[in-house]
Biopython code that builds the backbone (N, CA, C, O; Angstrom):
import numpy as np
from Bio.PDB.StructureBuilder import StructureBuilder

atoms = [
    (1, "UNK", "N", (133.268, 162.890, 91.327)),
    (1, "UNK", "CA", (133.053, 162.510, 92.708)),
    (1, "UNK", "C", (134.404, 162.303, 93.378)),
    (1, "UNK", "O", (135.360, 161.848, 92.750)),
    (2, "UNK", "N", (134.479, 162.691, 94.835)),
    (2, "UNK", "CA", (135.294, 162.514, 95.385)),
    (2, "UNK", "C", (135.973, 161.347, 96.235)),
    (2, "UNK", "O", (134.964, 160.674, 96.448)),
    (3, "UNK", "N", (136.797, 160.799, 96.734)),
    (3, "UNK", "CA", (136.820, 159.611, 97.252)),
    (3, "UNK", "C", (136.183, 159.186, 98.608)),
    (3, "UNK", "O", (135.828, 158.061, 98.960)),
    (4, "UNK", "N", (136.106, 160.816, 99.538)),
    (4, "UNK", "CA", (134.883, 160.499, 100.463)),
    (4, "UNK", "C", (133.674, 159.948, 99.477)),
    (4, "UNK", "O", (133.045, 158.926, 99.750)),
    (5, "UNK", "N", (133.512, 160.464, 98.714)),
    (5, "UNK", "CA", (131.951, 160.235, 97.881)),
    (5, "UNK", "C", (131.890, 158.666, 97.854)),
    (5, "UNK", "O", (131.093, 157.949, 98.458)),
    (6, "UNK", "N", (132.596, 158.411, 97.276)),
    (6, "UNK", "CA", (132.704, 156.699, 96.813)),
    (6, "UNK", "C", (133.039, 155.645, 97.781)),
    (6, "UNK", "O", (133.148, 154.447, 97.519)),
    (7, "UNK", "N", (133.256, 156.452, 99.421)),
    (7, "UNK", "CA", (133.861, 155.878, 100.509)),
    (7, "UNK", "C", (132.211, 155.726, 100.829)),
    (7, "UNK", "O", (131.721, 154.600, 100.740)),
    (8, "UNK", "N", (131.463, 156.734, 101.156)),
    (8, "UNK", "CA", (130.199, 156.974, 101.837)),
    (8, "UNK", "C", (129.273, 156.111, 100.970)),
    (8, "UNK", "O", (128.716, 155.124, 101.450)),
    (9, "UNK", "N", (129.087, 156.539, 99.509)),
    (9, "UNK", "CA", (128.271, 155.489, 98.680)),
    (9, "UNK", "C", (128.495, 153.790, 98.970)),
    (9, "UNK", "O", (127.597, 152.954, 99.072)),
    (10, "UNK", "N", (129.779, 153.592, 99.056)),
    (10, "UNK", "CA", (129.748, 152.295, 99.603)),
    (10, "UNK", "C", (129.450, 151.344, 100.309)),
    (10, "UNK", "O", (129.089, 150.182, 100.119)),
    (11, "UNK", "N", (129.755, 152.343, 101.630)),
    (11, "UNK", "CA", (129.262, 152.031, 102.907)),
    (11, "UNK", "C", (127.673, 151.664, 102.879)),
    (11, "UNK", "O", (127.189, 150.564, 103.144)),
    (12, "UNK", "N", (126.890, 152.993, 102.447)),
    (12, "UNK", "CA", (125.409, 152.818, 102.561)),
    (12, "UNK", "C", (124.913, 151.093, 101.623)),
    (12, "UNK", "O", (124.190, 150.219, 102.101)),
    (13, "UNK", "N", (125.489, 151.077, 100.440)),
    (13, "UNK", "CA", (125.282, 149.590, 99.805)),
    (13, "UNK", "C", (125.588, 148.548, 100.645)),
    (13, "UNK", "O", (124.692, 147.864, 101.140)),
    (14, "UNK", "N", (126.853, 148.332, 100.882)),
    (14, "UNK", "CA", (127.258, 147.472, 102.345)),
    (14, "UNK", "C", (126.164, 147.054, 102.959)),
    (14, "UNK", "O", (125.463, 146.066, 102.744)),
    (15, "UNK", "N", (126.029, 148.455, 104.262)),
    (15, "UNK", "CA", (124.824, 148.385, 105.154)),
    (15, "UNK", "C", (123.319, 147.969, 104.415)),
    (15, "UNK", "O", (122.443, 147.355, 105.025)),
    (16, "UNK", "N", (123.261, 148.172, 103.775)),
    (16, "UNK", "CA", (121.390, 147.938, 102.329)),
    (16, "UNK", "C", (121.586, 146.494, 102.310)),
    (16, "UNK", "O", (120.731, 145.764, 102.812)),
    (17, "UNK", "N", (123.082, 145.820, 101.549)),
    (17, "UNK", "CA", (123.306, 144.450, 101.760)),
    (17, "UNK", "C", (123.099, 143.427, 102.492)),
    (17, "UNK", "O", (122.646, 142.291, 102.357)),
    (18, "UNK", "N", (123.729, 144.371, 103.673)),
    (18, "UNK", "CA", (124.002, 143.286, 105.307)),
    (18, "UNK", "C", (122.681, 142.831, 105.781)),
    (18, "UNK", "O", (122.267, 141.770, 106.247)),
    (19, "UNK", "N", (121.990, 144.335, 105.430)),
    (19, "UNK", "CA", (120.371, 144.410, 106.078)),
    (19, "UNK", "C", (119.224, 143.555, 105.789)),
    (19, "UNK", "O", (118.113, 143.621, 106.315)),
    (20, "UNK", "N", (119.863, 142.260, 104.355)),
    (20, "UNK", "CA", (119.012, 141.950, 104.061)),
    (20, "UNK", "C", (119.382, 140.629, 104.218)),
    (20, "UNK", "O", (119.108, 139.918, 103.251)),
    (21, "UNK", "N", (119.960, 140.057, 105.215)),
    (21, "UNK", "CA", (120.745, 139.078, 105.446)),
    (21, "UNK", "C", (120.426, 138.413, 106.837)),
    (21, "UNK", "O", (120.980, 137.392, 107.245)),
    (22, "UNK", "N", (119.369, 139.190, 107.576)),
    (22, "UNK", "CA", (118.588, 139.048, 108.457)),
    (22, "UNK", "C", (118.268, 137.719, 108.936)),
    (22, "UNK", "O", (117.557, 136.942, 108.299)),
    (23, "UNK", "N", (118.879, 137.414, 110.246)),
    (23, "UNK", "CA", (118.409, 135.735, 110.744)),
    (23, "UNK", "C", (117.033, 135.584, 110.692)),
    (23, "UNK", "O", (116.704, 134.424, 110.442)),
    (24, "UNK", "N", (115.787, 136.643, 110.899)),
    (24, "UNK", "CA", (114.850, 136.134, 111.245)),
    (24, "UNK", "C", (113.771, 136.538, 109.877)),
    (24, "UNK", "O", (112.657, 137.029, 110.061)),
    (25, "UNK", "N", (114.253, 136.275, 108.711)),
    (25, "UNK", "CA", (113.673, 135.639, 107.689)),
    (25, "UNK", "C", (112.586, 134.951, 107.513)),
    (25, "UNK", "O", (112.650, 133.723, 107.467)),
    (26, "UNK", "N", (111.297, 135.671, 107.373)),
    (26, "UNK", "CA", (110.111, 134.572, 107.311)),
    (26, "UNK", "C", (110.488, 133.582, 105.968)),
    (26, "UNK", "O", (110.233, 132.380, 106.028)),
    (27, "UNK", "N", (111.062, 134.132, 104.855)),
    (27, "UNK", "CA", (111.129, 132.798, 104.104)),
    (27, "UNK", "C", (112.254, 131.839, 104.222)),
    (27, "UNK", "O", (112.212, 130.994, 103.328)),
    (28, "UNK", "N", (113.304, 131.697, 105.094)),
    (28, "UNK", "CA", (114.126, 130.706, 105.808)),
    (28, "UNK", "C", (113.590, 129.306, 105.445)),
    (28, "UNK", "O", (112.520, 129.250, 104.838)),
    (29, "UNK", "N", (114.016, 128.566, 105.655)),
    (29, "UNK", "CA", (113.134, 127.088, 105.430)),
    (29, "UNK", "C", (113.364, 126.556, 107.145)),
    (29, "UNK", "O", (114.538, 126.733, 107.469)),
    (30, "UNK", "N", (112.743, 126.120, 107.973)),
    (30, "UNK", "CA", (112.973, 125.651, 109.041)),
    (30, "UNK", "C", (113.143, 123.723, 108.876)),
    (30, "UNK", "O", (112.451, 122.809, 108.428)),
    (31, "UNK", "N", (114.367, 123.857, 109.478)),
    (31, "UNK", "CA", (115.178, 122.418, 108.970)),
    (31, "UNK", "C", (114.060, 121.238, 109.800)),
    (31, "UNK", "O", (113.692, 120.145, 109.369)),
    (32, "UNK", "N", (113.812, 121.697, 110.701)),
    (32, "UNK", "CA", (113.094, 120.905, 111.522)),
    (32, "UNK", "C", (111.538, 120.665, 111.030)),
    (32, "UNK", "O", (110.857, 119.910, 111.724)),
    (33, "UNK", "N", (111.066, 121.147, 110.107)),
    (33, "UNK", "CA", (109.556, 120.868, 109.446)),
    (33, "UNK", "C", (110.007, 120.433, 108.520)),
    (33, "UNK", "O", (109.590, 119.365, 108.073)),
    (34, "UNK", "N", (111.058, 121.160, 107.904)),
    (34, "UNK", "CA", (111.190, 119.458, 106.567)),
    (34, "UNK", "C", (111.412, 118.114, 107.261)),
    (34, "UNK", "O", (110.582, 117.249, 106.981)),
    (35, "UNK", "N", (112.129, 117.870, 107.893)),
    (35, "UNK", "CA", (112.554, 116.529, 108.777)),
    (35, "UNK", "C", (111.403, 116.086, 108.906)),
    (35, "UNK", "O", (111.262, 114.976, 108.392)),
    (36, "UNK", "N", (110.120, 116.691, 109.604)),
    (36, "UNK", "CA", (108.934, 116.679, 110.322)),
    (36, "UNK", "C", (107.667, 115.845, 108.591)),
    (36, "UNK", "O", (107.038, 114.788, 108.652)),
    (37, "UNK", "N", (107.710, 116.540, 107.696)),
    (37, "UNK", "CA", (106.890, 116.724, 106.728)),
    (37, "UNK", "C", (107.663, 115.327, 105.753)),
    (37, "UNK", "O", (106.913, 114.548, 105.165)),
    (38, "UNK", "N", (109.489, 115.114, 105.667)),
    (38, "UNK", "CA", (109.884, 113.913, 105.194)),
    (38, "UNK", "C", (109.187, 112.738, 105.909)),
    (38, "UNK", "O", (108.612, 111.913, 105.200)),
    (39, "UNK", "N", (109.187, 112.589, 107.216)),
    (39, "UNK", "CA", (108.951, 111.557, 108.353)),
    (39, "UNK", "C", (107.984, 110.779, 107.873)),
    (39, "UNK", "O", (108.009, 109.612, 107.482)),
    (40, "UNK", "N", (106.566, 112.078, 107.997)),
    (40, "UNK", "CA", (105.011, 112.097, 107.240)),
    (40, "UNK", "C", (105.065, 111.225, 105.890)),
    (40, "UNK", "O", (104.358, 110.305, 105.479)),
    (41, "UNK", "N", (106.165, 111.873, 105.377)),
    (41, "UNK", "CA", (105.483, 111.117, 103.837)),
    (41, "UNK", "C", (105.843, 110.489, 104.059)),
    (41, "UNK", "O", (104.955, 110.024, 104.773)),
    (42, "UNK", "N", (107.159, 109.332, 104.154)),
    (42, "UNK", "CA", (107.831, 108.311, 104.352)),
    (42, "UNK", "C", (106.736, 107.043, 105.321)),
    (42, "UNK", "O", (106.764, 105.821, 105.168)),
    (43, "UNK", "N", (105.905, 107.784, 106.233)),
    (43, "UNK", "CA", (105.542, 106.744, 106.991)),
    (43, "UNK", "C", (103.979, 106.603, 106.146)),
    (43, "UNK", "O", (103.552, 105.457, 106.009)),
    (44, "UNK", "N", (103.068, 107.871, 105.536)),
    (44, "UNK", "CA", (102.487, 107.514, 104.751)),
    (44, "UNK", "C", (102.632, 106.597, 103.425)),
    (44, "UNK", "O", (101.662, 106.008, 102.948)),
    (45, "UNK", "N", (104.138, 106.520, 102.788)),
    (45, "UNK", "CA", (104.498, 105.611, 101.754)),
    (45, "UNK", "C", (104.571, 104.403, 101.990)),
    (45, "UNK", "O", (104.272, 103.588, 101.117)),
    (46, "UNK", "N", (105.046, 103.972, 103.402)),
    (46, "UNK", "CA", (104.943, 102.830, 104.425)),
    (46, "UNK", "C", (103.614, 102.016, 104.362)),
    (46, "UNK", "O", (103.410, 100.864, 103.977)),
    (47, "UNK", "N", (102.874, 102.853, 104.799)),
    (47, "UNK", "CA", (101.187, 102.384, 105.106)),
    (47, "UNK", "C", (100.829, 102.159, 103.643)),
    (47, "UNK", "O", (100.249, 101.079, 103.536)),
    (48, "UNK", "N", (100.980, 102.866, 102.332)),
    (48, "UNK", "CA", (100.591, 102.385, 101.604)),
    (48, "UNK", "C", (100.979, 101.417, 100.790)),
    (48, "UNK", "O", (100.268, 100.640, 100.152)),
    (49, "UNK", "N", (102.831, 101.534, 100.861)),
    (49, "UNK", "CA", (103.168, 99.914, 100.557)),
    (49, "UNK", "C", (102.433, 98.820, 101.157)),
    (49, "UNK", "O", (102.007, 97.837, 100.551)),
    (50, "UNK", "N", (102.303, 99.097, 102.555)),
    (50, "UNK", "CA", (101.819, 97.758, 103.204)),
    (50, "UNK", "C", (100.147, 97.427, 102.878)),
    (50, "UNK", "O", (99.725, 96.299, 103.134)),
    (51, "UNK", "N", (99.572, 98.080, 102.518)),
    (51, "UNK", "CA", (98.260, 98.012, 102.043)),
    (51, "UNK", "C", (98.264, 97.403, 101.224)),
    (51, "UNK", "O", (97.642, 96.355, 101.401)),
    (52, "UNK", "N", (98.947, 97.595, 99.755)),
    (52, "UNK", "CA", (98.712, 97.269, 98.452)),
    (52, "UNK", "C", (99.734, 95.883, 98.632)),
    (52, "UNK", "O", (99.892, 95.084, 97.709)),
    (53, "UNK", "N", (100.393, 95.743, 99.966)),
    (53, "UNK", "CA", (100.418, 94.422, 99.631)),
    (53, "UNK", "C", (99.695, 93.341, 100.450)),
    (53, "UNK", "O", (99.815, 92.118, 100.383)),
    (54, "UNK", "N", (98.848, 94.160, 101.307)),
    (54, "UNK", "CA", (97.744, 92.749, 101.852)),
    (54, "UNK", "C", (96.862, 93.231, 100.332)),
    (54, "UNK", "O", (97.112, 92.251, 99.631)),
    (55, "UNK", "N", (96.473, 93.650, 99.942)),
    (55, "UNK", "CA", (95.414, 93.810, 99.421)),
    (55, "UNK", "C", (95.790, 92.551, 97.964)),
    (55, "UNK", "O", (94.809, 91.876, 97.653)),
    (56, "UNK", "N", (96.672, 92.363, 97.418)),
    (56, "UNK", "CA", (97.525, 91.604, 96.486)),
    (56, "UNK", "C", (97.640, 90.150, 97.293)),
    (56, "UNK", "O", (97.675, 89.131, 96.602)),
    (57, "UNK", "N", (97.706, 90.026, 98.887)),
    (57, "UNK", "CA", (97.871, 88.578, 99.387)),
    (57, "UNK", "C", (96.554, 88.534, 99.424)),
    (57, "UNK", "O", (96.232, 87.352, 99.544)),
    (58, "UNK", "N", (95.493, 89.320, 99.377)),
    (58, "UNK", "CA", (93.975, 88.580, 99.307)),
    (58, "UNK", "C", (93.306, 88.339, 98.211)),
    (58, "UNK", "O", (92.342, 87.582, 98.097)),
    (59, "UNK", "N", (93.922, 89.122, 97.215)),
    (59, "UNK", "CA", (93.573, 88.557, 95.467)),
    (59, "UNK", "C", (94.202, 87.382, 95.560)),
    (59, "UNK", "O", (93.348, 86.495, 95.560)),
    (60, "UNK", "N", (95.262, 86.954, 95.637)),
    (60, "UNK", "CA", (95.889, 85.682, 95.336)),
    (60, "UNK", "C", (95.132, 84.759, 96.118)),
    (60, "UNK", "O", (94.752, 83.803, 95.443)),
    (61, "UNK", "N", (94.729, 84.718, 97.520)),
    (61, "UNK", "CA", (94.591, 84.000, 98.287)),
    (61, "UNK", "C", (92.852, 83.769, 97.812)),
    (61, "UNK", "O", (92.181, 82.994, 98.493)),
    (62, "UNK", "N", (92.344, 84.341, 96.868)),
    (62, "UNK", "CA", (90.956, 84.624, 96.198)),
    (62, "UNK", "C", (91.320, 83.275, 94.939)),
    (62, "UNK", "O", (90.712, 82.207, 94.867)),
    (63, "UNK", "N", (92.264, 83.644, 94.206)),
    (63, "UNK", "CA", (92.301, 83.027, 93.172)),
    (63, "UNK", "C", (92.714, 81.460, 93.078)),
    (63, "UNK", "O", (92.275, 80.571, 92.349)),
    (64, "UNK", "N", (93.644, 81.446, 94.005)),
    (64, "UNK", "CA", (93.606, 80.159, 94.903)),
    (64, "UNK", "C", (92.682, 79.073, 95.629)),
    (64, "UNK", "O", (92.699, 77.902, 96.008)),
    (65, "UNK", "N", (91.902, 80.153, 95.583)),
    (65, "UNK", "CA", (90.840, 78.842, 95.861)),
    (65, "UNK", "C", (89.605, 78.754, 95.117)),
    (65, "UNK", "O", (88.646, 77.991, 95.233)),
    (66, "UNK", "N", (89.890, 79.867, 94.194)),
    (66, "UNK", "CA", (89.182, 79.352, 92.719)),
    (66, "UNK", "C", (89.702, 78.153, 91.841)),
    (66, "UNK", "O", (89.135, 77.143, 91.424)),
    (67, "UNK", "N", (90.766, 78.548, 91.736)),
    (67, "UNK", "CA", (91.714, 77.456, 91.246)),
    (67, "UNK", "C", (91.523, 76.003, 91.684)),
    (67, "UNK", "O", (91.593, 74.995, 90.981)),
    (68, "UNK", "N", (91.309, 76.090, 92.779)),
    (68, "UNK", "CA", (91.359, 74.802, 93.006)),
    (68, "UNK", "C", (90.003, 74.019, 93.483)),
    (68, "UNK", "O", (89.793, 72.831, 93.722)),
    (69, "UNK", "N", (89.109, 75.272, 93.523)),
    (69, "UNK", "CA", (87.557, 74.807, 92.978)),
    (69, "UNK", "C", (87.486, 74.143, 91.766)),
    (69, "UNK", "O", (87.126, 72.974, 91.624)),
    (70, "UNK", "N", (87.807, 74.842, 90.965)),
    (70, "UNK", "CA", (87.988, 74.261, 89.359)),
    (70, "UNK", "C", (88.556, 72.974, 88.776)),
    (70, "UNK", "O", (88.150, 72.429, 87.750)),
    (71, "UNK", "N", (89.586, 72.542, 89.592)),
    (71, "UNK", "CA", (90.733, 71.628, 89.894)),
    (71, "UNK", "C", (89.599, 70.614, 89.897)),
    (71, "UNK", "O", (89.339, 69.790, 89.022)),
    (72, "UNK", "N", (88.774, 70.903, 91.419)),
    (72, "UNK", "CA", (88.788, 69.803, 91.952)),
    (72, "UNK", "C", (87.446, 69.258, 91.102)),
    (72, "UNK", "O", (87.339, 68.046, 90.913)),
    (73, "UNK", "N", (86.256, 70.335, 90.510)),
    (73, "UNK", "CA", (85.453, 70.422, 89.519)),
    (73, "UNK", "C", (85.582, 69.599, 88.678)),
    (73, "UNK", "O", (84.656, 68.810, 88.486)),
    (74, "UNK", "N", (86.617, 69.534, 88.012)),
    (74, "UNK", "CA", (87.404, 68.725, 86.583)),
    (74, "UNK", "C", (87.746, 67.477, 86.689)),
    (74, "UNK", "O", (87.699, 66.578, 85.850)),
    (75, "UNK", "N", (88.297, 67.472, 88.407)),
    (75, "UNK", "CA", (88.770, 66.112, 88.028)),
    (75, "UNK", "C", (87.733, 64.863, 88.701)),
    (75, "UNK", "O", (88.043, 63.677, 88.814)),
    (76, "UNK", "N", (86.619, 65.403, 89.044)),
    (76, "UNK", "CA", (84.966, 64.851, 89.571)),
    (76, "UNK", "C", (84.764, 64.442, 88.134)),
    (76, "UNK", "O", (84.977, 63.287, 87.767)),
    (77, "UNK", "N", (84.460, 65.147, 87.534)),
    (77, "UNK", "CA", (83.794, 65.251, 85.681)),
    (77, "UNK", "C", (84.739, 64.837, 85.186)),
    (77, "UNK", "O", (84.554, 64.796, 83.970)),
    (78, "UNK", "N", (85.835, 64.439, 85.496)),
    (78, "UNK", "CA", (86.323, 63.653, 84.323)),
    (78, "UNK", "C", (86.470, 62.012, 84.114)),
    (78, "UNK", "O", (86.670, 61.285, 85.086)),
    (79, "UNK", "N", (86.379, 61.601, 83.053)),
    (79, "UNK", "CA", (85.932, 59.866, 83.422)),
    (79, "UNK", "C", (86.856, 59.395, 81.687)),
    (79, "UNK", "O", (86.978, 59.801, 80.531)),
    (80, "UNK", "N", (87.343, 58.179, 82.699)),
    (80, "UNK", "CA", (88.594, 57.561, 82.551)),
    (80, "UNK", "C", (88.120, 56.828, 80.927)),
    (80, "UNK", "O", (86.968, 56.396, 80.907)),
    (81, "UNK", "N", (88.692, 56.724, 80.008)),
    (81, "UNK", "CA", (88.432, 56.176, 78.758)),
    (81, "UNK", "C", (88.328, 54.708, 78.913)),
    (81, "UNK", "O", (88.618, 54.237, 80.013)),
    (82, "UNK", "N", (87.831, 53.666, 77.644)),
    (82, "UNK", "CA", (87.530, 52.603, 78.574)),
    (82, "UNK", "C", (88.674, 52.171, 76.917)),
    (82, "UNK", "O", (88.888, 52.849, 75.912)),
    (83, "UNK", "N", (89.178, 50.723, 77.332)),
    (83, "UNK", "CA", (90.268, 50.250, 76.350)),
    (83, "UNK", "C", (90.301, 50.732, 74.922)),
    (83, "UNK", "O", (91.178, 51.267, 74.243)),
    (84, "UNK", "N", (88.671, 50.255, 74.618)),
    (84, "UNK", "CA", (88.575, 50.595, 73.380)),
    (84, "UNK", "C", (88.638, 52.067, 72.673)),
    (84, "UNK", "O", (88.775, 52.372, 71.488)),
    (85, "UNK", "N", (88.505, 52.766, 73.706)),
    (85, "UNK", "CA", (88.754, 54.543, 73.320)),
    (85, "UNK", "C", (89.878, 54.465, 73.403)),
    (85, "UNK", "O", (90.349, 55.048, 72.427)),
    (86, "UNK", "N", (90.786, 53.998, 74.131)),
    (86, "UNK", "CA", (92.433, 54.094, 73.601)),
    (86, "UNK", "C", (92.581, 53.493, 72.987)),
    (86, "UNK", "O", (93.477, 54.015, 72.323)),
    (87, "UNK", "N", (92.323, 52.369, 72.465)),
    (87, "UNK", "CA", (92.833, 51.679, 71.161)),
    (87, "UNK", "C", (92.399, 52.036, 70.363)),
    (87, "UNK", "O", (92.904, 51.410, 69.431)),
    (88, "UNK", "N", (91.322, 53.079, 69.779)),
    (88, "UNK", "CA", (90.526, 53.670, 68.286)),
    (88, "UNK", "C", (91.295, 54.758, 68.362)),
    (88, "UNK", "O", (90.699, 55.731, 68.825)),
    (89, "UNK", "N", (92.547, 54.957, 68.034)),
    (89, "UNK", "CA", (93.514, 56.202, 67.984)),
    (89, "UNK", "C", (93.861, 55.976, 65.997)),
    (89, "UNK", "O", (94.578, 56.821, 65.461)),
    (90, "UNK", "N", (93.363, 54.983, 65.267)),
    (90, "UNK", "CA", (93.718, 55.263, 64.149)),
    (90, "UNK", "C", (93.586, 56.563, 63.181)),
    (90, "UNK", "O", (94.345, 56.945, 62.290)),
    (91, "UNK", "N", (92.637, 56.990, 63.551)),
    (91, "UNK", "CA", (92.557, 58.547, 62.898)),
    (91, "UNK", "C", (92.695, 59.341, 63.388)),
    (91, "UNK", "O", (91.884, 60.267, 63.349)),
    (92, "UNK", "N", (93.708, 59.369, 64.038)),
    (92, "UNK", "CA", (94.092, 60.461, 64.679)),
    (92, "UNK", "C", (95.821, 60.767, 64.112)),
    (92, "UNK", "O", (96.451, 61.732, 64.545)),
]
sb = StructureBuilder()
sb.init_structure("model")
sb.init_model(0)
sb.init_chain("A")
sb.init_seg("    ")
for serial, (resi, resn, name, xyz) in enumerate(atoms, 1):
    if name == "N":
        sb.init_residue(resn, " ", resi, " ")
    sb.init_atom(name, np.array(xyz, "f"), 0.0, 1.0, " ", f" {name:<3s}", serial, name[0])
structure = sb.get_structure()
């Protein structure tokens, strides 16, 4: 081959190259829908942090006043020893 040959072969690769380098690329990523689609999840991760933590201040705020149903249960029912039950501690 001649050096036109290898001048012309070149060129055409070049141009085949360039051609595929095309701004209007359907598979491009458009910067502005990721931004758009981060936003989304971020504000959906938001809403669901904030959920799971009312949902956690109303278990507690549940158990709390079980608790102190129970509390107050126990200390109705409970009745005070009389001398002699504290003083019969020998076998113990």
């Amino acid at each position: 081959m001649t050096k036109l040959s290898f001048a012309i072969a070149g060129a055409a690769a070049l141009t085949f190259a360039l051609a595929g380098c095309n701004s209007s690329n359907s598979d491009a990523l458009n910067t502005a829908q990721v931004n758009a689609a981060n936003n989304d999840l971020n504000a959906m991760a938001s809403n669901a942090a904030g959920d799971a933590a009312n949902a956690e201040a109303v278990a507690l705020g549940t158990q709390q006043q079980q608790l102190e149903q129970e509390n107050a249960a126990a200390t109705n029912s409970a009745s005070n020893p009389t001398d002699a039950d504290e003083q019969n501690v020998a076998g113990m």
